[in-house]
C-alpha positions as CSV (number, residue, x, y, z in Angstrom):
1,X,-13.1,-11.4,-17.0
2,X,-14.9,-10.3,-20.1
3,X,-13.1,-11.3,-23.0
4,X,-13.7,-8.4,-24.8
5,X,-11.8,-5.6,-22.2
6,X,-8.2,-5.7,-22.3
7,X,-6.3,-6.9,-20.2
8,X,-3.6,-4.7,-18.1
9,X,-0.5,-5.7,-20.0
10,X,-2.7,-4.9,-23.3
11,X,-3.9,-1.6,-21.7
12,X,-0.4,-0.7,-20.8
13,X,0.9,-1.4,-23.8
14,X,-1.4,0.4,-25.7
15,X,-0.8,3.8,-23.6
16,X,3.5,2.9,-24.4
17,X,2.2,3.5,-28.1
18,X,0.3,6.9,-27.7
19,X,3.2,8.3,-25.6
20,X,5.6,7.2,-28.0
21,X,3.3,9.2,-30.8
22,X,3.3,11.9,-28.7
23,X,7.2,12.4,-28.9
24,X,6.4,12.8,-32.3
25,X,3.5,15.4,-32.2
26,X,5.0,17.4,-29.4
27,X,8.5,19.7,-28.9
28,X,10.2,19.5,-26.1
29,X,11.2,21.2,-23.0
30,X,12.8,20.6,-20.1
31,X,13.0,22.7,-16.6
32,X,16.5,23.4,-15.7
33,X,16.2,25.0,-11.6
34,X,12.4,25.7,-12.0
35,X,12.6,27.6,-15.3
36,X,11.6,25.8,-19.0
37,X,13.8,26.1,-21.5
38,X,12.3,24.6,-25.1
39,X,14.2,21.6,-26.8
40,X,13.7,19.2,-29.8
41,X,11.7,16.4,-28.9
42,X,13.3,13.1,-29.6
43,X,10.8,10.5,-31.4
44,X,10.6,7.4,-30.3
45,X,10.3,4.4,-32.2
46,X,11.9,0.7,-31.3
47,X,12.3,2.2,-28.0
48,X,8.3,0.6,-27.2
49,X,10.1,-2.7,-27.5
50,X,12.7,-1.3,-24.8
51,X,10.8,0.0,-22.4
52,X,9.7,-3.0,-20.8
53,X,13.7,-3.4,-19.7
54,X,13.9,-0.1,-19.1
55,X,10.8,0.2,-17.0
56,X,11.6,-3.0,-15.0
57,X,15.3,-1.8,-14.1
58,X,14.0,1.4,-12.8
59,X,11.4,-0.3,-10.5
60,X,13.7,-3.4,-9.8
61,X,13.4,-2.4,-6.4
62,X,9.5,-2.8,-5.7
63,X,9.3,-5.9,-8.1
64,X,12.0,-7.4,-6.2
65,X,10.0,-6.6,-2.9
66,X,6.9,-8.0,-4.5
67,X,8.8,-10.9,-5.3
68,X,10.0,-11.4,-1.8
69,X,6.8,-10.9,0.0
70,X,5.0,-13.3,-2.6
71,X,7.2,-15.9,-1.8
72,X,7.4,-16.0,2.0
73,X,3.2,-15.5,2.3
74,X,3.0,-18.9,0.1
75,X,5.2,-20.3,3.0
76,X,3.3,-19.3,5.9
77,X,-0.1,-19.9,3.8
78,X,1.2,-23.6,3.1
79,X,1.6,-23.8,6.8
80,X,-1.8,-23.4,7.0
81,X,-1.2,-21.2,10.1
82,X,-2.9,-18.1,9.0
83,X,-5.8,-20.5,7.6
84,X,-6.5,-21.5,11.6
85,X,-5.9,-18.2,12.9
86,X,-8.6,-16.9,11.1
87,X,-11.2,-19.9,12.0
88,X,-10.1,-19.2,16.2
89,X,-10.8,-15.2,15.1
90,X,-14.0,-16.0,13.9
91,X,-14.9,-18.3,16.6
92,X,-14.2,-15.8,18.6
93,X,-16.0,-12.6,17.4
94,X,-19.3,-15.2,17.5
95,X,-19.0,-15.2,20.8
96,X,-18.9,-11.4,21.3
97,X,-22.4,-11.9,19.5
98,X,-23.8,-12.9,22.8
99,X,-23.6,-9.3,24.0
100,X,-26.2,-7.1,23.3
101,X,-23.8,-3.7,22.6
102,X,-21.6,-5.7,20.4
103,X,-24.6,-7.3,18.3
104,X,-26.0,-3.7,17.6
105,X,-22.6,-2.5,16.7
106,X,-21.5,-5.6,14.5
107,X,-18.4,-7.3,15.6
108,X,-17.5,-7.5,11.7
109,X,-18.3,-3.9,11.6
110,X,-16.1,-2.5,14.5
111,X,-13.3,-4.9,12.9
112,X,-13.1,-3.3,9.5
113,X,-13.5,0.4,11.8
114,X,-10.7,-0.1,13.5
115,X,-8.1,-1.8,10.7
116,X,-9.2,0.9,8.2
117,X,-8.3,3.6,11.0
118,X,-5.2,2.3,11.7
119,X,-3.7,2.2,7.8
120,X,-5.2,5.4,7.3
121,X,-3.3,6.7,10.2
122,X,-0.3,5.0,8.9
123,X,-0.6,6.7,5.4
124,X,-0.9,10.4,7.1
125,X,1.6,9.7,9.7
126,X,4.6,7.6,7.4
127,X,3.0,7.5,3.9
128,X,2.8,3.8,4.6
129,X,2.4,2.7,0.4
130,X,4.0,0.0,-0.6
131,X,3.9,-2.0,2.9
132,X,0.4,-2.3,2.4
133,X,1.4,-5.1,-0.3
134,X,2.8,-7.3,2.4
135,X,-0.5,-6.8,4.9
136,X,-2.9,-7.2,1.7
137,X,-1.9,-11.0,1.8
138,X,-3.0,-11.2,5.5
139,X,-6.3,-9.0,5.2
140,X,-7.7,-10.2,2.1
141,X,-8.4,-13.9,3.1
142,X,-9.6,-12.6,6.7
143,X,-12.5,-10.7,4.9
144,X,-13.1,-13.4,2.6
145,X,-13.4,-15.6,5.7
146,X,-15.8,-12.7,7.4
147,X,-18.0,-13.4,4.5
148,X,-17.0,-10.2,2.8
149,X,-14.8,-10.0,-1.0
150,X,-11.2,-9.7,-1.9
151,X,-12.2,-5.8,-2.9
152,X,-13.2,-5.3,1.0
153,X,-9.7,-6.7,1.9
154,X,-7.9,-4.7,-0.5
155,X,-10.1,-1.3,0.9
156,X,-8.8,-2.2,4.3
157,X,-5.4,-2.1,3.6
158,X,-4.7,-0.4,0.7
159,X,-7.3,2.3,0.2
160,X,-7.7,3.0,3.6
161,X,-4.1,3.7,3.9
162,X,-3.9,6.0,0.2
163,X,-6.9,7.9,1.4
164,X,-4.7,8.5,4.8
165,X,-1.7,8.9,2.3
166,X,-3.9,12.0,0.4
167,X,-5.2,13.4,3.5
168,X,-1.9,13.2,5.3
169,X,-0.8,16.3,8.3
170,X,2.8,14.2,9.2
171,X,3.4,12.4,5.7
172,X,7.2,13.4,5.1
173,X,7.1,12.2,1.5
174,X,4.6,14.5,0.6
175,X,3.5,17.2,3.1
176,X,7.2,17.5,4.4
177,X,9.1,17.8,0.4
178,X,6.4,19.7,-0.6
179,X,6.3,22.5,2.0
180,X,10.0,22.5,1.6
181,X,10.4,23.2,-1.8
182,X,7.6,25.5,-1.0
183,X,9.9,27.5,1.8
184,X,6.6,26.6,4.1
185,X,7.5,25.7,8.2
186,X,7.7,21.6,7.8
187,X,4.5,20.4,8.9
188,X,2.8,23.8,9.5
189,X,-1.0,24.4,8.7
190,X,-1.5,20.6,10.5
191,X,-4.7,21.7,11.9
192,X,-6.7,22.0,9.0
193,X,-5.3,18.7,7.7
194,X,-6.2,17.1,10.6
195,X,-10.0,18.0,9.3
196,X,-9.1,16.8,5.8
197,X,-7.6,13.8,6.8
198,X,-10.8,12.9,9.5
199,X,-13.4,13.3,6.6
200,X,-12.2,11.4,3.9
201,X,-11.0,8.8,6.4
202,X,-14.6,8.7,7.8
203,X,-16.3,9.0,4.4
204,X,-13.8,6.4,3.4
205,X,-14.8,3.8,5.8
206,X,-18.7,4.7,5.2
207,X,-18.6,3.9,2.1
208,X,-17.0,0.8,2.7
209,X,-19.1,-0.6,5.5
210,X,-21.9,0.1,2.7
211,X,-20.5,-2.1,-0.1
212,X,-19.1,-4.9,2.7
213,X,-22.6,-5.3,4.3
214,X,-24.1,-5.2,0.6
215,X,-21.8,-8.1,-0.3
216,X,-22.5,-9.7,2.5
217,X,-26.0,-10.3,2.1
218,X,-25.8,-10.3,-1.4
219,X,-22.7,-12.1,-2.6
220,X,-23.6,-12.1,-6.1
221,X,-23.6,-8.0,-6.2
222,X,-19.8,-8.2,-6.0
223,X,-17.5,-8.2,-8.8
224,X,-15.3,-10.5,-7.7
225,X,-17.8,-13.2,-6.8
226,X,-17.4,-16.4,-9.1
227,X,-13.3,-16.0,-8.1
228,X,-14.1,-15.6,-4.2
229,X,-16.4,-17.9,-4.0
230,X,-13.6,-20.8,-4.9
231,X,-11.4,-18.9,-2.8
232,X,-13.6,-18.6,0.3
233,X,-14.4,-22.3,-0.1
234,X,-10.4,-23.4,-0.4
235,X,-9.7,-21.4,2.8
236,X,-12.4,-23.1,4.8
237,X,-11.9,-26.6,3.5
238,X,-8.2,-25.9,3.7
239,X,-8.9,-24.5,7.8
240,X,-11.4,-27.4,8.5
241,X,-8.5,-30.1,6.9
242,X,-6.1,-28.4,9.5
243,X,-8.6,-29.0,12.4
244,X,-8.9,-32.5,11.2
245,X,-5.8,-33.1,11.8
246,X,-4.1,-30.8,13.7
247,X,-3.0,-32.9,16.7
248,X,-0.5,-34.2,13.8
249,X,0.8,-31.4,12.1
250,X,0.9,-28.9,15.1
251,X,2.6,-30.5,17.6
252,X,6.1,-28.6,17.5
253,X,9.3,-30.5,16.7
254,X,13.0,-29.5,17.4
255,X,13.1,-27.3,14.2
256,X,10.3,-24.8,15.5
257,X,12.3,-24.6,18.8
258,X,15.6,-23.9,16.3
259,X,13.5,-21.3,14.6
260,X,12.6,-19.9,17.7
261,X,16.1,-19.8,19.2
262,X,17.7,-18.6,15.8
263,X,15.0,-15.3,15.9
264,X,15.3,-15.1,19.5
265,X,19.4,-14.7,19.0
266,X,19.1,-12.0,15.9
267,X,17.2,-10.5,18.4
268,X,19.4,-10.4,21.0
269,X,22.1,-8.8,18.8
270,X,19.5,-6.4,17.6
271,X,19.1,-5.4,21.4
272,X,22.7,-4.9,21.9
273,X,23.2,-3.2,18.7
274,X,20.3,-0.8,19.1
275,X,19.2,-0.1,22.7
276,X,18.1,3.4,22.0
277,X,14.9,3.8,19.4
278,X,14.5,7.2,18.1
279,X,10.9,7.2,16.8
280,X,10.2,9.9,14.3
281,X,6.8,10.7,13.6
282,X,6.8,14.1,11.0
283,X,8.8,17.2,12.8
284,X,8.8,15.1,16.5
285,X,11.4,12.6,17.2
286,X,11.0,10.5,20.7
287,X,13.7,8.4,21.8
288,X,12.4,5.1,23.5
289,X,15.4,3.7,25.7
290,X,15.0,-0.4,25.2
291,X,12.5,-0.9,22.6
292,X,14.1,-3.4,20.9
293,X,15.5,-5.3,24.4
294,X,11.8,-5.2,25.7
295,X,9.9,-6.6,22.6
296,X,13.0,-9.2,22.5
297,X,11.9,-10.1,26.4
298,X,8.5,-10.4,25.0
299,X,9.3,-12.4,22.2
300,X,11.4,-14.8,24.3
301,X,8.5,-15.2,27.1
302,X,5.8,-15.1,24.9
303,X,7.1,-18.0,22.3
304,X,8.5,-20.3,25.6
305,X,5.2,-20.2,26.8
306,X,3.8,-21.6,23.4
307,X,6.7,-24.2,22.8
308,X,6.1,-25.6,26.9
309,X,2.4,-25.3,26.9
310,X,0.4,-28.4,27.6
311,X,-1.7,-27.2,24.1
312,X,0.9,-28.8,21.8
313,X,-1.7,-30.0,19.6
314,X,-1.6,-25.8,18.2
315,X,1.8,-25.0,18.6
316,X,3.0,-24.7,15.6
317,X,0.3,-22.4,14.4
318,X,0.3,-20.3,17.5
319,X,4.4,-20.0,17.4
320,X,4.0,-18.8,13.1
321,X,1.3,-16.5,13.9
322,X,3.6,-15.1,16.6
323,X,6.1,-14.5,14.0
324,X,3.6,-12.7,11.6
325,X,2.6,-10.3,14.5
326,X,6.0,-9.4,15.3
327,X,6.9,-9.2,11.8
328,X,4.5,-6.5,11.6
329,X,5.6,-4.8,14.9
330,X,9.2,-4.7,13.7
331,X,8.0,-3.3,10.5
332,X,5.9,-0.5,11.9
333,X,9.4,0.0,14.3
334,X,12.1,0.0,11.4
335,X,9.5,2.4,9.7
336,X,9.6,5.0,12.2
337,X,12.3,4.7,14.0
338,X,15.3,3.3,11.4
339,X,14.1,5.0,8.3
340,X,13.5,1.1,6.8
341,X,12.6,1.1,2.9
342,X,11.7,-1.7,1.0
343,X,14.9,-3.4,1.0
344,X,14.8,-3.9,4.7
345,X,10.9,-4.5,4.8
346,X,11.6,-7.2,1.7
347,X,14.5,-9.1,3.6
348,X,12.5,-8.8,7.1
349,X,9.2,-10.6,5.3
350,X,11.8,-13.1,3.7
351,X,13.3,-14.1,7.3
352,X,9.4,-14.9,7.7
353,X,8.5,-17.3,5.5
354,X,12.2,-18.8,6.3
355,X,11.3,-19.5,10.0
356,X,7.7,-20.2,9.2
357,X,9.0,-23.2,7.3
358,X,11.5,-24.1,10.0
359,X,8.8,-23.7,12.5
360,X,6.2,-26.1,10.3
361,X,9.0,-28.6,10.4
362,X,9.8,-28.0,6.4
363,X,13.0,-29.6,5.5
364,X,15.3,-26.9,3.6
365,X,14.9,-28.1,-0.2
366,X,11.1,-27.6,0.7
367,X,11.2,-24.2,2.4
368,X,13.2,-23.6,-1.0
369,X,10.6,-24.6,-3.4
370,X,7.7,-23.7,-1.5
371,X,9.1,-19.5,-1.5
372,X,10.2,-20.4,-5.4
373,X,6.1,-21.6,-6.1
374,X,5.5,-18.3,-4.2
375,X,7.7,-16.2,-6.4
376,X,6.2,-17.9,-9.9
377,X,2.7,-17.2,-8.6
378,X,3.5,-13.3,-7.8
379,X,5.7,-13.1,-11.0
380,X,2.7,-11.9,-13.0
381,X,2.3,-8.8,-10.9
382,X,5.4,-7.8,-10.7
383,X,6.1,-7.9,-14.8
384,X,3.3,-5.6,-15.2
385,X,4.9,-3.1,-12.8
386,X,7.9,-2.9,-15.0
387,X,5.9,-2.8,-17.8
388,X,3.7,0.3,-16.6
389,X,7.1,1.9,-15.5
390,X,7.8,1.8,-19.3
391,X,5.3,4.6,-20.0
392,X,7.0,7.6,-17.9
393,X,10.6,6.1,-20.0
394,X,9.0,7.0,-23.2
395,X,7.7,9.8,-21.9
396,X,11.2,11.4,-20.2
397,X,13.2,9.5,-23.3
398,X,11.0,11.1,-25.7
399,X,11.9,15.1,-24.0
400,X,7.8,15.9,-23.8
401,X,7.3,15.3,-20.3
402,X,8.5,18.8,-19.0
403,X,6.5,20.0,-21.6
404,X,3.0,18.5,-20.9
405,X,3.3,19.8,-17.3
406,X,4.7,23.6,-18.9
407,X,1.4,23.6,-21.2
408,X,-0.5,22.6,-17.9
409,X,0.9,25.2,-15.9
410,X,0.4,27.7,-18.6
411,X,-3.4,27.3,-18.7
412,X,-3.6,28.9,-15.1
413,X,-2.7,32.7,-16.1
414,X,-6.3,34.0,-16.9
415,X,-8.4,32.6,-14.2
416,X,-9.0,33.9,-10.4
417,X,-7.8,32.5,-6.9
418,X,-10.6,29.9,-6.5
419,X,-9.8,28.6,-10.2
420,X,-6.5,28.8,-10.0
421,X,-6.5,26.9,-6.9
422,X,-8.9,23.9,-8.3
423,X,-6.8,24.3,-11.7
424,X,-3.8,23.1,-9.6
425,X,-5.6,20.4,-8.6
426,X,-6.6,19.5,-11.5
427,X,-3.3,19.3,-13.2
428,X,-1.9,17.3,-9.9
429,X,-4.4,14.8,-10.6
430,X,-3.6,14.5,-14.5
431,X,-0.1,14.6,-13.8
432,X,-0.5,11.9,-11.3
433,X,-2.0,9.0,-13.4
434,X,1.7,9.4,-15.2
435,X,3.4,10.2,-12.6
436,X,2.9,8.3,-9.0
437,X,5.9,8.9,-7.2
438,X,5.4,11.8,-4.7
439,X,8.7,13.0,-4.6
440,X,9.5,13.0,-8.1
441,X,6.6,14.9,-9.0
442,X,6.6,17.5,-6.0
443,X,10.3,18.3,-7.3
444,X,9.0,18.6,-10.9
445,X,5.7,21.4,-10.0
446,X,6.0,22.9,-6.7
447,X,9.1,24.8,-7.8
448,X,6.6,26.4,-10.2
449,X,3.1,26.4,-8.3
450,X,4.4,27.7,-5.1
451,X,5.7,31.3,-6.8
452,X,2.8,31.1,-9.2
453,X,0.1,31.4,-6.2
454,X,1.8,34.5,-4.7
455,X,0.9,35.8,-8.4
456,X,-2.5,35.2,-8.1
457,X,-3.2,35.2,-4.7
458,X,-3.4,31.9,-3.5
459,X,-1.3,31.1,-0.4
460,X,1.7,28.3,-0.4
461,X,-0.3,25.7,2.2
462,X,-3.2,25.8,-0.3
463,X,-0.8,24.6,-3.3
464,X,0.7,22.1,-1.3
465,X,-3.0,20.9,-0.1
466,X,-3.7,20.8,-3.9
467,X,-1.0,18.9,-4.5
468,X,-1.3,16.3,-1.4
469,X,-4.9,15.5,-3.2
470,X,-3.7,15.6,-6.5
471,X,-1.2,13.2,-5.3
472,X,-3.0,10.7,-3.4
473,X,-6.5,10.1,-5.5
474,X,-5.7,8.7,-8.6
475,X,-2.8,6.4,-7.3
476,X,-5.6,4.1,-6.5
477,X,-6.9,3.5,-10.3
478,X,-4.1,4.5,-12.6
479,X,-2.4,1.6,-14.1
480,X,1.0,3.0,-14.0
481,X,0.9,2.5,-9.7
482,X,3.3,-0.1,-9.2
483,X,2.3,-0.4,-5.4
484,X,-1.9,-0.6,-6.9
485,X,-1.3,-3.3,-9.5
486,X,1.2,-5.5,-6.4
487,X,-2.0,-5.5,-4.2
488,X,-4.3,-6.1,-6.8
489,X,-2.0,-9.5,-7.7
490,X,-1.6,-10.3,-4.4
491,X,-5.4,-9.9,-3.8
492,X,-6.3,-11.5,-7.0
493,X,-8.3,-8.5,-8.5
494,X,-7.8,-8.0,-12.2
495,X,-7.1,-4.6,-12.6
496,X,-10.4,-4.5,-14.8
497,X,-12.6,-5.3,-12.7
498,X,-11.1,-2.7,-10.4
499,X,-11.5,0.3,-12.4
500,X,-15.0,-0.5,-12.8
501,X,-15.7,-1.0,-9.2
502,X,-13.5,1.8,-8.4
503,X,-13.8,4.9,-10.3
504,X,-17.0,6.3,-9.1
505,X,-15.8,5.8,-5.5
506,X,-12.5,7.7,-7.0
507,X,-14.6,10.0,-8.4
508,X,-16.1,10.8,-5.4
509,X,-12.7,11.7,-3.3
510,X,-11.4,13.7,-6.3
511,X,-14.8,15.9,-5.8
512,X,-14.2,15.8,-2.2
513,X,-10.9,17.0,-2.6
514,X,-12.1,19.6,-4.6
515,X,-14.3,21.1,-1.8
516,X,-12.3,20.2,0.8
517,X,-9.8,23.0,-0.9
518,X,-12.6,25.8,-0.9
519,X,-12.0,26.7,2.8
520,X,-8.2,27.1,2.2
521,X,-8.5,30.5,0.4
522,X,-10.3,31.9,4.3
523,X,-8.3,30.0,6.4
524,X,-4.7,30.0,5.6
């Protein structure tokens, strides 16, 4: 890293310092039921020193969860198990080489396709956001493996699922409170979305098969090239140790068939508890009769099969990476269909790394210290996102939040529909390097966008289209995203080097945006 940029705790704390002289430069305001009242401001001073705490307490939740999934990917990673899944993957997609339709298309190529596809979809369907820190830790060392860098992993997972997020037509954190507070039809004007959301997804993943094949054949042109070349070169030594002497390690031992009975009886209960599934997915809810029971048969007949086979010699590997995929499967199912947050998604990745261990025939004190190294190794992360939390304190402490987005607002009065329309965007976008949570900040402007536009024209869909963009862009660069500074620890991206990859590419979706709202004033 060059010495001579800041690093993101400096950067942060820098930005606590200008909001706290703003408090001092500003009045204040605050909206009480969608009308601004002015107040005093109240200065802050000593209160830079506080608003680390105060920061960290009110994200306690996602540093927790970054915590959690930290420590149980150092246990499955020490297993080595995701290390040999990824060599038998590779070996594998060789052999698709041999067919001439596959060699033309790229089996590499088709990969990142369809796992970019898939979290986009997840971000317009669910708003999937911070589960992309748990599936960053399994993406990123399969495209270092694929001869790719950490930055194509993290656009897999994490971009690819924000761009979905910012296109979204089902996303209830965003389309559905906005259109709500907007007295819209939930999910109504979907059909145009569906347009938004299939260009920037497909400009999305054009852009990225660009840089990946770049890097690819020229490894040096990546940023992160000095720190992936170790990496690259500890996963394959670490996968070809594992081959030497796998007929040791993998051979599966009475704890990975306790592990396996211990999740096959949670499961059990689960199946009793819950026989019914009612999968919601935006305004439609589908009830699936014996979800849970079925993928507990599958479980049970799948991981037998591995435990009796006459290939003990990959057991073990084949029985952890069994509980990875159905960690993800559950996941996507307590998303959708029990409302699962990231207390539920934190213990269910704990429960991995716990039976990983067991599985790996860990005794308990090392299953212990192994999620502890995990935890000190993620720690890093995590204080930054209490830190960047501290910014928004100063700013709500200091009474001069309301007001920055009152003076925003008030800028819109003289122009027409089309600048009024990309002035909302505008301010959406500003507003959201301060403010990432979608909820928070669709309570704080739509109350006063929504009647606005009937002032000048605009219609209600197009404000909340403004807003989805506004939304979704910039969570991928500013600082103050706790979800965007978790991947980038987990993927070992300084935030630095980042930003300067990233923000033309940002850049680029922001304009985008822009003329993806043009058609809005025709066709709603």
């Amino acid at each position: 890293m060059n010495k001579r940029f800041p690093v993101p705790t400096v950067i942060i704390f820098i930005l606590i310092l200008f909001s706290a002289l703003l408090s001092w430069l500003l009045p204040g305001g605050e909206y009480v039921d969608g009308v601004f009242h002015p107040t005093e401001s109240k200065p802050q001073t000593w209160q830079v020193f506080t608003a680390f705490y105060d920061g960290f307490v009110k994200q306690a939740g996602i540093i927790v969860f970054i915590l959690c999934v930290g420590a149980a990917f150092w246990v499955v990673n020490a297993t080595r198990a995701i290390d040999n899944g990824i060599r038998s993957f590779l070996s594998f997609s060789q052999k698709l080489e041999h067919f001439s339709l596959m060699r033309r298309i790229g089996v590499n190529n088709l990969v990142i396709v369809l796992v970019m596809m898939l979290f986009s979809l997840f971000g317009a369907v669910f708003g999937m956001s911070e589960e992309t820190i748990a599936f960053t830790a399994l993406i990123v060392p399969l495209a270092l493996s694929m001869g790719y860098d950490s930055i194509t992993g993290v656009c897999m997972v994490y971009v690819a699922a924000h761009v979905g997020f910012a296109g979204a037509f089902l996303n209830p954190f965003t389309v559905g409170i906005a259109q709500d507070l907007s007295e819209l039809p939930i999910f109504s004007g979907m059909g145009y979305r569906l347009v938004c959301w299939a260009v920037l997804t497909a400009g999305t993943i054009f852009f990225v098969l660009r840089y990946a094949n770049k890097v690819r054949k020229q490894p040096q042109s990546s940023p992160m090239w000095d720190a992936d070349s170790i990496r690259r070169e500890t996963i394959l030594a670490e996968s070809a140790s594992a081959a030497e002497d796998v007929s040791v390690q993998n051979r599966p031992g009475w704890s990975a068939w306790a592990a396996f009975l211990l999740v096959l009886g949670a499961l059990a209960g689960f199946s009793v508890f819950y026989p019914v599934t009612s999968i919601t997915m935006g305004s439609q809810e589908l009830f699936v009769p014996g979800l849970i029971p079925f993928l507990t048969v599958i479980f049970a007949l799948w991981s037998t099969l591995i435990l009796v086979s006459r290939k003990k010699d990959s057991a073990k590997t084949r029985l952890i990476l069994l509980f990875v995929g159905f960690t993800v499967v559950f996941l996507v199912v307590g998303v959708l269909g029990y409302g699962w947050y990231i207390s539920e998604i934190a213990g269910l990745f704990l429960a991995l790394g716990i039976f990983s261990g067991m599985a790996a025939g860990y005794p308990a004190n090392t299953i212990a210290g192994k999620l502890i190294e995990g935890a000190k190794d993620i720690l890093g992360a995590a204080l930054i996102v209490g830190l960047a939390a501290g910014i928004v304190e100063i700013l709500e402490q200091g009474r001069i939040m309301d007001r920055i987005l009152f003076a925003m607002a008030g800028g819109m009065d003289s122009t027409g529909r089309l600048g009024s329309l990309q002035l909302m965007y505008v301010i959406q976008t500003v507003i959201n390097t301060l403010i990432p949570s979608a909820s928070a900040k669709a309570a704080m402007t739509i109350p006063i966008m929504a009647p606005f536009s009937d002032l000048v024209g605009v219609s209600r869909q197009a404000t909340v289209l403004a807003f989805q963009f506004g939304d979704g862009f910039t969570n991928m660069i500013t600082p103050i995203s706790g979800v965007l500074l978790a991947v980038l620890g987990i993927a070992h991206v300084p935030y630095t080097r980042w930003v300067r990859w990233a923000w033309r590419f940002i850049l680029g979706l922001i304009i985008a945006g822009a003329l993806l709202l043009i058609p809005t004033l025709f066709v709603w």
